[in-house]
N, C-alpha and C positions, 0 to 999 in steps of 0.2 A: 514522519515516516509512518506508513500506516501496513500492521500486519495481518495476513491475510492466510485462511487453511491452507490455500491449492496453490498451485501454477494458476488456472483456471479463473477463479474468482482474481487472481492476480492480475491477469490481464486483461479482465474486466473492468476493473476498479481504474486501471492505467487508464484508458480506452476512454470511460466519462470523466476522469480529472481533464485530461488533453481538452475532451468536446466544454464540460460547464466549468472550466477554471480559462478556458482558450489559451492555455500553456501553448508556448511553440516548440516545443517536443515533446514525447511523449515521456512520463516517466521512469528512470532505472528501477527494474526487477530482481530483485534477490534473491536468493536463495536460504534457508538460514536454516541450517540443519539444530536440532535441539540438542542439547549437551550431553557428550557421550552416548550417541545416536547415530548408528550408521545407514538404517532404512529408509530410503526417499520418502517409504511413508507418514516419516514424524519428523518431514521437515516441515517448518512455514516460510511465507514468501512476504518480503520485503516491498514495499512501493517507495519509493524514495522520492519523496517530494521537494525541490529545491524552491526553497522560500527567504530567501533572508533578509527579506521587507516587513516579513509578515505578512502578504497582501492577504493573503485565503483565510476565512474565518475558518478556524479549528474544530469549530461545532461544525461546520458543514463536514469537514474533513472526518471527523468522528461517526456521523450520520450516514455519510457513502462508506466507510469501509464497516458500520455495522449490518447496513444493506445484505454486505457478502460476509456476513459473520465475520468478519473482524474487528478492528479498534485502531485508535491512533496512540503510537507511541510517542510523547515530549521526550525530544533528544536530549 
């Protein structure tokens, strides 16, 4: 899972996993409001990446969502 500021950079970050991971879907987007936060503006946005091979190295995965200011969360 990798999280992300915006909407925005969220589905940017979807957009090149699909192109340089060659996923055949794009990934789920989340929403994820922060705790006891009801302002769209302090939510962050989830990339849900389904891997349960492993295949994708996590250092890449860390490296594209620091690109758009965020990081990878280990579920």
């Amino acid at each position: 899972m990798l999280v992300l500021p915006d909407r925005d950079a969220a589905e940017e970050v979807a957009e090149a996993l699909t192109e340089r991971f060659g996923l055949a879907e794009e990934p789920q987007l989340v929403r994820d409001a922060l705790a006891g936060e009801d302002d769209a503006e302090d939510a962050q946005w989830l990339v849900v990446v389904e891997d349960p091979d492993a295949a994708h190295d996590p250092e890449q995965l860390h490296d594209l969502a620091a690109e758009h200011e965020g990081w990878r969360e280990a579920e």
